[in-house]
Structure formats: structure tokens, C-alpha cells
C-alpha positions as CSV (number, residue, x, y, z in Angstrom):
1,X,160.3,295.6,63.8
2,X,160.7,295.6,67.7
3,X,162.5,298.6,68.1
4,X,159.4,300.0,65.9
5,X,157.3,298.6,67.9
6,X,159.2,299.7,71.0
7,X,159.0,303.3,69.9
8,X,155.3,302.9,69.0
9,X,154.6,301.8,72.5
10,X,156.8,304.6,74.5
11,X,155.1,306.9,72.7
12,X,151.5,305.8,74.1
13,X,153.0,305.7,77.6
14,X,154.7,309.2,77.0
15,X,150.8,310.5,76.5
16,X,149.6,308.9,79.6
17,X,152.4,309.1,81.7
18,X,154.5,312.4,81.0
19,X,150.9,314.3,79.5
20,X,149.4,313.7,82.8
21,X,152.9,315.5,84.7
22,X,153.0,318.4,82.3
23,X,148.7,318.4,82.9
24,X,149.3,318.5,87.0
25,X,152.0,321.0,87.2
26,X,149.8,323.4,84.8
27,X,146.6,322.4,86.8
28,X,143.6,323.1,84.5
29,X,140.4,324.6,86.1
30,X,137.2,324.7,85.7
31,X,136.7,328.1,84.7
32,X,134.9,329.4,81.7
33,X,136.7,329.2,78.2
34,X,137.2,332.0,75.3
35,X,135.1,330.2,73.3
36,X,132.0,330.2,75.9
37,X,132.5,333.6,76.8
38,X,133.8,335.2,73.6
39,X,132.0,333.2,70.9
40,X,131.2,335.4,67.9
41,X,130.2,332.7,65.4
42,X,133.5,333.3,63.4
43,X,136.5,332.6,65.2
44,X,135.3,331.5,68.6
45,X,133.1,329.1,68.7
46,X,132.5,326.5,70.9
47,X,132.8,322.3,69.0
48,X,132.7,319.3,70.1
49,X,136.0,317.9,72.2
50,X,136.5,315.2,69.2
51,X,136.3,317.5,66.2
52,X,138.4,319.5,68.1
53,X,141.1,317.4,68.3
54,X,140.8,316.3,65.1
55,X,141.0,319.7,63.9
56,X,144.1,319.9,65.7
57,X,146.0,317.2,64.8
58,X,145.2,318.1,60.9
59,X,146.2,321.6,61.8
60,X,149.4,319.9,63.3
61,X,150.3,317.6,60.9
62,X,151.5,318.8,57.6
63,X,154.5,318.0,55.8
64,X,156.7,317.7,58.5
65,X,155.6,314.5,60.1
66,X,155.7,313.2,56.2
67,X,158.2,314.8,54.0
68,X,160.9,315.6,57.0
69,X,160.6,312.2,58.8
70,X,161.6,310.8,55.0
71,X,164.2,313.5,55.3
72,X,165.5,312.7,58.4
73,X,165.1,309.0,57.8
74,X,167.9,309.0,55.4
75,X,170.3,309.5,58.6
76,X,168.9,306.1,59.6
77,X,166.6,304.0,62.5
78,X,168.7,306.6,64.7
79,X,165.9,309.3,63.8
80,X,163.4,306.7,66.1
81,X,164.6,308.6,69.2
82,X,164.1,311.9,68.1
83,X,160.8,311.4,67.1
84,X,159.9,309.6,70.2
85,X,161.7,311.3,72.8
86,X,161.2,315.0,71.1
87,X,157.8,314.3,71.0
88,X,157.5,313.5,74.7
89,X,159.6,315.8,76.5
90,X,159.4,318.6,73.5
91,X,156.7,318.6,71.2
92,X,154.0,317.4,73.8
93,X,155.2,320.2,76.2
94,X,155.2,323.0,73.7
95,X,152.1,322.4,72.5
96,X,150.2,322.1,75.5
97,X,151.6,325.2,77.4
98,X,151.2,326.7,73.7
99,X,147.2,325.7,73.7
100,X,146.7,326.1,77.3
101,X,148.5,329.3,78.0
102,X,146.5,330.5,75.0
103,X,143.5,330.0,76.5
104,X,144.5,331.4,79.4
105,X,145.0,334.4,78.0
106,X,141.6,334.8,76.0
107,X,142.6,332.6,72.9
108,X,145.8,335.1,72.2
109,X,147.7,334.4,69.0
110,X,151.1,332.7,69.9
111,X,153.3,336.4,69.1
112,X,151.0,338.3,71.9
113,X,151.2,335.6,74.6
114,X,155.2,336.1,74.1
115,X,155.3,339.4,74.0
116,X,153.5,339.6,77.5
117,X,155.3,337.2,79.4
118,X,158.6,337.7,77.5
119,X,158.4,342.0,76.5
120,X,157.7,344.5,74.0
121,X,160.7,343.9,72.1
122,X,160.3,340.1,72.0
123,X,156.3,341.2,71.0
124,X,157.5,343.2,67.9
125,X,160.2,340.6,66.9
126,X,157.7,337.4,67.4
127,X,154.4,339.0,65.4
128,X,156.8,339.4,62.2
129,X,158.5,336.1,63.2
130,X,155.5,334.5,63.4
131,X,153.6,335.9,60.1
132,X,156.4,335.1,58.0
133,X,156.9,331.4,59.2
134,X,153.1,331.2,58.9
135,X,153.2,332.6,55.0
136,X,156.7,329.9,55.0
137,X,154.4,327.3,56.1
138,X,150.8,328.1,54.0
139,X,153.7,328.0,51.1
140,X,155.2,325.1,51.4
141,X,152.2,322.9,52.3
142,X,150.4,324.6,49.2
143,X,153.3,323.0,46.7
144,X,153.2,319.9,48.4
145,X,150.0,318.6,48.2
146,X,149.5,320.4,44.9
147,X,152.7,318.2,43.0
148,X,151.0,314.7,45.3
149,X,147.7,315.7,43.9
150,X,149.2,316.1,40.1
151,X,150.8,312.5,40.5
152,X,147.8,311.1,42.1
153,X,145.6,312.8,39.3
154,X,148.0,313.5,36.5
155,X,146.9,316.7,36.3
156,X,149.6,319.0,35.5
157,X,150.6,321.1,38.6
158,X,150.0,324.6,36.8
159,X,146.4,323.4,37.2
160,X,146.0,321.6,40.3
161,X,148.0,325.2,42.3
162,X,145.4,327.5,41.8
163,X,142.6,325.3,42.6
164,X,144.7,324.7,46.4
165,X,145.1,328.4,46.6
166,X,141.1,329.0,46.6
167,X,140.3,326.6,48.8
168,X,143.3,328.2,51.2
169,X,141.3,331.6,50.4
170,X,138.0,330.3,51.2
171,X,139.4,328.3,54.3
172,X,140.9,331.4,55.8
173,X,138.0,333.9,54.7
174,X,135.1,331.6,55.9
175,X,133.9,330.8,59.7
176,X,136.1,327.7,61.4
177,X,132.5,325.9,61.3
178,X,132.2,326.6,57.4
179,X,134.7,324.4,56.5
180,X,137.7,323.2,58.7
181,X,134.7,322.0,60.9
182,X,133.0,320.6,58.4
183,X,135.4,318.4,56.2
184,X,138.0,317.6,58.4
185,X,136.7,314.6,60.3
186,X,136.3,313.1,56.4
187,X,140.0,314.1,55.9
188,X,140.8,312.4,59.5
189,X,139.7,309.0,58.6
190,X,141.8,309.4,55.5
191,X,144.5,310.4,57.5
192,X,144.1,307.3,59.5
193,X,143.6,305.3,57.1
194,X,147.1,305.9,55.4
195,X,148.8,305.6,59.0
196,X,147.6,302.0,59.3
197,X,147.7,300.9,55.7
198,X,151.5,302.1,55.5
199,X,152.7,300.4,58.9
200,X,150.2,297.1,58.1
201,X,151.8,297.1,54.9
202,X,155.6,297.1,56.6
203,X,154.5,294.4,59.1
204,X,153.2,291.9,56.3
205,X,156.1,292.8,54.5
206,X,154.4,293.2,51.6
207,X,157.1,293.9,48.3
208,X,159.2,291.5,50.5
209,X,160.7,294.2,52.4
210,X,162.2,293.8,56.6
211,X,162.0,296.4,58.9
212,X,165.3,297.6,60.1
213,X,166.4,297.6,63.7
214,X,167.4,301.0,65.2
215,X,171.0,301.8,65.8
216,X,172.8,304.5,67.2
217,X,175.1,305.0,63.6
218,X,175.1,307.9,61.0
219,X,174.1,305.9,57.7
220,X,173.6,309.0,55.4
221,X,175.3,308.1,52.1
222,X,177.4,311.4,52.6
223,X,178.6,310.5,56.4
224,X,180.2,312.9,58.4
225,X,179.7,315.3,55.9
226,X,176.5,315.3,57.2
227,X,176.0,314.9,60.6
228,X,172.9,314.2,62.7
229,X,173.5,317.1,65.2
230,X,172.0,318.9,64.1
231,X,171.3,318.4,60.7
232,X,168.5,315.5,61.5
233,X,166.8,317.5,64.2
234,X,166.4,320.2,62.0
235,X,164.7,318.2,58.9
236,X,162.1,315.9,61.0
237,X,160.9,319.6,62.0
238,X,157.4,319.0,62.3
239,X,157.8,315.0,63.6
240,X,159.7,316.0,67.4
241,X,158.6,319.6,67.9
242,X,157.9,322.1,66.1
243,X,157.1,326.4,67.0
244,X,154.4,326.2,63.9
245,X,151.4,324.2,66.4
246,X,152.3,326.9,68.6
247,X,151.0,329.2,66.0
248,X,147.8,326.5,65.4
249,X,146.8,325.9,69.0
250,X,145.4,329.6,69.8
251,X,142.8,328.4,66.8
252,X,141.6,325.6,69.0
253,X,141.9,327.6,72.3
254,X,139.2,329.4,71.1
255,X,137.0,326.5,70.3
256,X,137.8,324.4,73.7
257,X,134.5,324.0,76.2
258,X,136.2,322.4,78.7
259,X,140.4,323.3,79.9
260,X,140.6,319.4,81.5
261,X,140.2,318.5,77.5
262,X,143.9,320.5,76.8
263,X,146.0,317.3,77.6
264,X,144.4,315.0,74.8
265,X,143.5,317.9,72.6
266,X,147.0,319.9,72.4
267,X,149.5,316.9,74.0
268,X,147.5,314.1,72.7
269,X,147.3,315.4,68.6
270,X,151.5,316.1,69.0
271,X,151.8,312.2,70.1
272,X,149.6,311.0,67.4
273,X,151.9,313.5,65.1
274,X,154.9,311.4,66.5
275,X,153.0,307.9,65.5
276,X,152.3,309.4,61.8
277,X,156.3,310.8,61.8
278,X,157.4,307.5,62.9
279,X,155.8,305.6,60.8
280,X,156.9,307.4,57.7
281,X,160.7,306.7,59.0
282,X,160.5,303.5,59.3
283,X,158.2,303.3,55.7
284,X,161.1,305.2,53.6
285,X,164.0,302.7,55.4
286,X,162.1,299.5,54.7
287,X,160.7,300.1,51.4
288,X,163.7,301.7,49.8
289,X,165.8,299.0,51.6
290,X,168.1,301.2,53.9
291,X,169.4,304.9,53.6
292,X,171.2,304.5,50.4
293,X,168.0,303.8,48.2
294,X,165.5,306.7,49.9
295,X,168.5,309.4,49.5
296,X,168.6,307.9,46.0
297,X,164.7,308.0,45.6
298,X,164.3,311.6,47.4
299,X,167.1,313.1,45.0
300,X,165.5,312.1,42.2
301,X,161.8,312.5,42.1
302,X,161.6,314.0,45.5
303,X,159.5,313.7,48.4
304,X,156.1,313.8,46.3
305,X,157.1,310.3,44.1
306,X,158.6,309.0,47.3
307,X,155.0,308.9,49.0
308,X,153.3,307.8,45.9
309,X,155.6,304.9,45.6
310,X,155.3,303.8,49.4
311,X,151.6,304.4,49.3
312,X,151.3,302.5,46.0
313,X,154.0,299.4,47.2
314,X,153.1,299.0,50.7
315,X,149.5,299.3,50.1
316,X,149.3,296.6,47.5
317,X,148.1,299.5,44.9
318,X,150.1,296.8,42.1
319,X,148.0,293.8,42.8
320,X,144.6,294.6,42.6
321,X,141.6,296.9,42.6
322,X,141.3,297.0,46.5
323,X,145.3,297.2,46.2
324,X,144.5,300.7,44.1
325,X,141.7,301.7,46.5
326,X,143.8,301.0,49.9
327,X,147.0,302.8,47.9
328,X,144.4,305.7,47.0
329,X,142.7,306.4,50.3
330,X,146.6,306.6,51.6
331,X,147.6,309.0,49.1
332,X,144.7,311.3,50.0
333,X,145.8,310.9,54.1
334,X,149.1,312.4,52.6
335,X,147.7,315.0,50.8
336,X,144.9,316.1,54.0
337,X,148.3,316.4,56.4
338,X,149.6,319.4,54.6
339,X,146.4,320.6,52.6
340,X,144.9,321.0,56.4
341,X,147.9,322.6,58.1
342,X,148.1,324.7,55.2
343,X,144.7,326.4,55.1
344,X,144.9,327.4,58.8
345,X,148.3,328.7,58.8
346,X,147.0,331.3,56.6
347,X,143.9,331.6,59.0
348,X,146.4,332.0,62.0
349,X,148.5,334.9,59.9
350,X,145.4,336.2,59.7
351,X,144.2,336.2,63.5
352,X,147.8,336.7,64.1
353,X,147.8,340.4,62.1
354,X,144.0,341.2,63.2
355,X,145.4,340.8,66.6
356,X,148.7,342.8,65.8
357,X,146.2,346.0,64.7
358,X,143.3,345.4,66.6
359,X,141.2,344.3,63.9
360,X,137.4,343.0,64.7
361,X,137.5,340.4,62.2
362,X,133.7,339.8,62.6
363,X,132.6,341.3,59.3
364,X,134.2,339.4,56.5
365,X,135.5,342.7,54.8
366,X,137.4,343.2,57.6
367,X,138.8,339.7,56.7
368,X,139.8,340.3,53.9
369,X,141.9,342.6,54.3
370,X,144.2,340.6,55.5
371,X,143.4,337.4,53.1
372,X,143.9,339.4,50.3
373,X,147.7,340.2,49.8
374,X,148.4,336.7,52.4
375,X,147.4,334.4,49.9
376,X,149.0,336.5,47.0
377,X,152.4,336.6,48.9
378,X,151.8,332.6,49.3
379,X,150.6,332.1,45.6
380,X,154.0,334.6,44.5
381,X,156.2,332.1,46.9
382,X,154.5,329.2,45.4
383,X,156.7,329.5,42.3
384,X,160.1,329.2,44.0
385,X,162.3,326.2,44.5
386,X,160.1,323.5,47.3
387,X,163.7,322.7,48.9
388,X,164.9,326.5,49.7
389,X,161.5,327.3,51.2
390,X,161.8,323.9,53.3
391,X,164.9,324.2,54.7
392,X,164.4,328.2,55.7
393,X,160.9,327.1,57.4
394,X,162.0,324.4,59.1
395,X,164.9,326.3,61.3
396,X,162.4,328.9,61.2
397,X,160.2,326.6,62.9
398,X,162.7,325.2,65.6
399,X,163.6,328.7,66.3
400,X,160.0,329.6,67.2
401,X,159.4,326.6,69.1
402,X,162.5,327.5,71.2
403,X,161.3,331.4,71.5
404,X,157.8,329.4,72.6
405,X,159.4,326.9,75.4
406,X,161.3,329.7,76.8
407,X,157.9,331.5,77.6
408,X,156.3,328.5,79.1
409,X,158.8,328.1,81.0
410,X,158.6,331.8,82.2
411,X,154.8,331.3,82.6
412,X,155.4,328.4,84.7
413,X,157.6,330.3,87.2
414,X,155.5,333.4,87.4
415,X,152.0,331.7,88.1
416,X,153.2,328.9,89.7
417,X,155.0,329.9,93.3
418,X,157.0,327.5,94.7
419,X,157.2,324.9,92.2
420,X,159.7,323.4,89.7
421,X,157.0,323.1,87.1
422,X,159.4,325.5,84.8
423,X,161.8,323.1,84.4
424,X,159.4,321.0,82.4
425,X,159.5,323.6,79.3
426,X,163.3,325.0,80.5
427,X,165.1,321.7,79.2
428,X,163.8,321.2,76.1
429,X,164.1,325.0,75.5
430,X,167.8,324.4,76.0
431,X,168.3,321.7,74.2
432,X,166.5,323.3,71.2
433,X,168.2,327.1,71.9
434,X,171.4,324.5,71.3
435,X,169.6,323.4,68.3
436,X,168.6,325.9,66.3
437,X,172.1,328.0,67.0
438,X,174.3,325.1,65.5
439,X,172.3,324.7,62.2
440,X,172.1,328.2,61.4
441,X,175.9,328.4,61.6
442,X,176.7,325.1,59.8
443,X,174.0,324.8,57.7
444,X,174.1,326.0,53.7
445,X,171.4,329.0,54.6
446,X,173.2,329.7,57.0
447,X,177.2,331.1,58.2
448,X,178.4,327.5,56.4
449,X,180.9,327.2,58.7
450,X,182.6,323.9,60.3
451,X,181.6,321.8,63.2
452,X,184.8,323.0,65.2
453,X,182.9,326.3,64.8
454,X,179.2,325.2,65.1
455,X,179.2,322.6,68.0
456,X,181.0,325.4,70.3
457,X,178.8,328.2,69.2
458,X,175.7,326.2,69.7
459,X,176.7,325.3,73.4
460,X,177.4,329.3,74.1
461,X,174.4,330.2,72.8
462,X,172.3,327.9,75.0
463,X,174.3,328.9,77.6
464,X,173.7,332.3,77.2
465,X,169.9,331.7,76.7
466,X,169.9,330.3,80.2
467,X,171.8,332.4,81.6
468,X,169.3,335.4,80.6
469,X,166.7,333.3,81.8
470,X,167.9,333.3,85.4
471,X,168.9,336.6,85.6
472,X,165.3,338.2,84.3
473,X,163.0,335.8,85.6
474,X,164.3,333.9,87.9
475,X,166.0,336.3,89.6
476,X,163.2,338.8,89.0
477,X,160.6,339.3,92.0
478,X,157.7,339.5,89.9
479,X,155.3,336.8,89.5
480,X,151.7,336.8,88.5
């Protein structure tokens, strides 16, 4: 429980601390926003800074800081330090310069801000990157909630699918103020709700069960056949950093009043994201009673009975009424994380191809086409195995986050003479060029080939990513 709570706490100082650094070096101003000077009633409009952020952080977290910090708990307490540190230094960063730079730039979807700062070839490869991760992502957080919902309900899930798809339909078709505005604060409390139920449940030690310490040690069942580099940064995906919220924030960039609201809105919903991962970790270690009974648990009824069961055991759901209520309300915090990140990253496909084509998306037939065959890709996808999907989006989604920190970081150096605020984005981008390059040639989607293979190749890589860095920006005379 202290190293928990240690985690919990340098998370909160992160925010204040290392948010306010990032903040300074980017230097908000007080100049008018997209969605004050662009507002058309659809797409920018201007909302209040706290349904903003809530917005935001449902946008944010969908599976990942759920399903993948289960997943990347089974590598043991170890996974506390990538949550907490990738959140700080990683996550916070890319989502801010993600948000802010978005803004800056008229509320620009993710793949156009890149392909200005970074080039026409990066534009091209980024607006297809960034639709397919976006369909990758609307799929997987569409069979997600859909086989929670069919446990919760006991509804069979050839029922419960469609019923998510129209709502993804209406959700991207419809005005933000229709219904993302509208029903997400209800889905927030819920969301809240199952955060503090789950870790007040681990702290009473309700079932019986102790919170494990963090240590440094691989305790997968499997050992060293599989390795946390980078195996475990890959899974938590969504719970460190992840390129999807750069896809998300341009949605809220265009709803902002106020740039000095970027650090809690963009920064801020990525450290809440790293409270909610966290506490999922530390849920599937404790309740299952270390790594060997949640590998156990996730192989066989999967991620979607995991949650049910640590909703329904740490909650009290086997006691009593109010045990059923509290385990209820936490069930449905589990099922808004995903069901609200899924709805807009069809929305942001969307903005993302009307941007592509120049598309007025004002008139909703203009919408539609777009919506249309989106959400009949994501309905066709929706059939296939959950696991395959999961593990091609989430080094889908590290890639793009890398792709995203290398931008900032090039941002950073045009606009801002003289500084070292570059470095800020230039690390992490390293670290996660490293990353992404070593799963994809050790991992089973991937080349599948050794460590003595994969370790080297990931170090090249980064160094070459650096190295091409220096040489056309740094070493370039143009700046902004």
C-alpha cells in the first residue's frame, strides 16, 4: 500500500510541478481561441472549462487505462513506474503540446499539424496512419464495452453490439453539444465513482486481500519469455502515453475559451488517466493475489469478467444491496471509459478525413459521408478476434505518439528561439522511437525475432530518429 500510495502522490505533484514546466516553456497567451473565432455550432463551439475537461478525460480514457494496466499488471507492481513516470514526463507532455499546438494552429486534426511542422510526406503517411488507428480504436472500444455491458446485463452480445454501434453513429453525426456535452458529466461521476470504490475497496481490504509492494522483478508466469522491455510498455498503451489523445485533443482545441485552461484540460485529464491506470494495476495484483492468478483470470474469461469480478469483490457487490449498487455504479465507470473514447474516435476520423478533403462539415449530409462507411468498417472489424485488434492498436498507438513527440519537439525549436524547451518532448520521443521499434521486431505481429536482435535494433532506430532530428531541424535555419 505505500508504494501505492507513493505513486498516487507523485502523480499529483507531477501535475503541479512538471505541468506547470511544460505550461512556461510553451507560454500560453491570451489570444483569441478557434472556438471563439470559428464557432459554427457543430464542431467548434465554445463550453464550459469543466465540461471540457471532463470531456477530455472520457475522450482519453478508454480501455487502455483499464484493460492494458490489467495487462500490463501481470508483469507485476514494476508496471507502477511506468504509469507514473510515462504519465509525467510522456503522456502529460504529449498531450498538452498535442491540445495546445492544436489550437494554435486553428483546432487542426493531429495528421495536419504533423504534416506542417514535420512535411508532405510525413502529412500523407500520418492522415492514413491516423484514420486507421482511429477506426483500430472506435473498434476495439465498441467490443469492449459491448461484452462488459452483456455481463453486466446478460444480454447476449449479438444484441447489446448494434445498439453501441448507433449510439457511435449518432455520437459522431450529431453536434459535440448534442450529446458528448450532454451526457458526459453523468458518465464522469460514474467514472469517478468506480476509481474510488475500486481503490477504497483495496484499502479496507475487503475479500481479505493485501496490497502488494512494488519491486523492480519480472513476475509474469512466462518470465523471460516475456520481458517487460518492451512488452509491458506496449500493453499499458493508453495508462503512460498514448498517440490516440493526440488524435482526441484537436476535439477540445476547438471547444477551449481560454489557452491558460490547456495545462489542466490536456495535462491535467492524462494525470487523472494515470490515477485510473494505476489503480486498475494495483486492483488486478491484489484481488487475484499476485501475477499468477490475473494471468490465470485474463486467459480465461478475459479482460471483460476480470472487471466484473473486481468491480463485484472489491465493491462489496456479494454482501448486500448497496454492495450491488456500489459494484454497479463501478461497472458502468468501466463501461463510460471506452464507450466515450470510442464515440469520438469515430468523430475525430471524421474531422480528421473532412480535414484531409476539405470538407465543410456544417451541413449534416456532408457528415455523413464520412460516418457512413466509418462506422460500417468499425461494425465489419467488430466481428474479429478483441486480442488481434488490441495488440495491432496498441503499437499502433505508441508509434503515433512517438511520430506526435517528435513534432512537438520540432514546434518547440521553431517558435521558441533560444530555448531548450524542445528537449521536453525530445526525450520521451526517444525513449518511445526506442519503444515502439523493439516491439515490432520481437513481438508476435511483428518480425518475431529474439532480444539479441530486438534490443539492438531498437537502440539504432532511436538513434537514427535523433540523428534525423538534428540534421533537419536543428541544424536547419528556419524557425517560425
Amino acid at each position: 500500500m505505500i508504494t501505492f500510495l507513493c505513486a498516487l502522490v507523485t502523480l499529483v505533484l507531477g501535475y503541479l510541478i512538471y505541468g506547470a514546466l511544460v505550461e512556461k516553456f510553451f507560454g500560453p497567451t491570451d489570444k483569441p481561441t478557434p472556438a471563439i473565432i470559428h464557432n459554427d455550432g457543430v464542431d467548434y463551439i465554445p463550453l464550459p472549462t469543466w465540461k471540457v475537461f471532463m470531456i477530455q478525460l472520457l475522450n482519453i480514457a478508454g480501455l487502455g487505462p483499464i484493460f492494458g494496466a490489467l495487462g500490463g499488471a501481470i508483469w507485476g507492481p514494476s508496471v507502477y513506474l511506468w504509469i507514473v513516470f510515462g504519465t509525467i514526463f510522456a503522456g502529460g507532455v504529449h498531450d498538452y503540446l498535442s491540445g495546445m499546438i492544436s489550437l494554435r494552429e486553428d483546432g487542426r486534426s493531429i495528421s495536419e499539424v504533423v504534416g506542417k511542422y514535420m512535411g508532405s510526406t510525413m502529412l500523407f503517411i500520418m492522415r492514413v496512419f491516423s484514420v486507421v488507428l482511429l477506426v483500430l480504436v472506435g473498434t476495439v472500444f465498441m467490443t469492449g464495452p459491448a461484452d462488459l455491458l452483456a455481463k453486466l446485463t446478460g444480454i447476449a452480445v449479438g444484441f447489446v453490439l448494434p445498439c453501441v454501434l448507433l449510439y457511435y453513429f449518432l455520437a459522431t453525426l450529431l453536434p459535440i453539444d448534442t450529446i458528448i456535452a450532454r451526457f458526459y458529466p453523468l458518465f464522469g461521476a460514474c467514472l469517478i465513482i468506480m476509481a474510488l470504490g475500486i481503490m477504497a475497496g483495496m484499502f479496507l481490504g475487503v475479500g481479505g486481500h493485501t496490497m502488494p509492494e512494488m519491486q523492480l522483478a519480472n513476475l509474469h508466469p512466462k518470465g523471460d519469455a516475456m520481458p517487460i522491455w518492451p512488452l509491458m510498455f506496449i500493453t499499458v498503451a493508453c495508462g503512460a502515453i498514448s498517440g490516440f489523445h493526440s488524435t482526441q485533443s484537436p476535439i477540445m482545441s476547438r471547444c477551449l475559451k481560454d489557452e491558460r485552461m490547456g495545462r489542466p484540460i490536456f495535462y491535467g485529464a492524462m494525470v487523472a488517466e494515470g490515477i485510473i491506470a494505476l489503480i486498475w494495476a494495483a486492483a488486478g495484483i491484489t484481488f487475484y493475489d499476485g501475477t499468477h492468478g490475473l494471468a490465470t483470470a485474463m486467459a480465461e474469461g478475459g479482460a471483460g469478467s476480470v472487471v466484473y469480478d473486481i468491480c463485484v469483490g472489491l465493491m462489496g457487490g456479494h454482501g448486500s444491496l448497496t454492495g450491488y449498487a456500489g459494484a454497479t455504479l463501478a461497472m458502468l465507470g468501466a463501461i463510460a471509459c471506452p464507450i466515450t473514447s470510442g464515440d469520438t474516435a469515430f468523430r475525430s476520423a471524421r474531422i480528421t478525413l473532412a480535414d484531409w478533403f476539405g470538407v465543410n462539415q456544417r451541413n449534416w449530409t456532408k457528415r455523413l459521408i464520412f460516418a457512413v462507411p466509418l462506422l460500417t468498417i468499425g461494425g465489419i472489424l467488430s466481428q474479429m478476434n478483441f486480442d488481434i485488434i488490441w495488440r495491432y492498436f496498441s503499437w499502433t498507438n505508441q508509434t503515433l505518439a512517438m511520430i506526435v513527440l517528435w513534432t512537438g519537439a520540432t514546434y518547440l525549436y521553431r517558435t521558441k528561439e533560444n530555448s531548450k524547451a524542445w528537449l521536453i518532448p525530445a526525450i520521451p520521443a526517444t525513449f518511445m522511437s526506442a519503444v515502439s521499434m523493439t516491439y515490432i521486431i520481437q513481438a508476435r505481429e511483428g518480425l518475431e525475432l529474439g532480444t539479441n536482435i530486438s534490443y539492438p535494433g531498437g537502440i539504432i532506430f532511436a538513434v537514427l530518429c535523433v540523428a534525423i532530428f538534428i540534421k533537419n531541424v536543428l541544424m536547419s535555419e528556419q524557425h517560425l
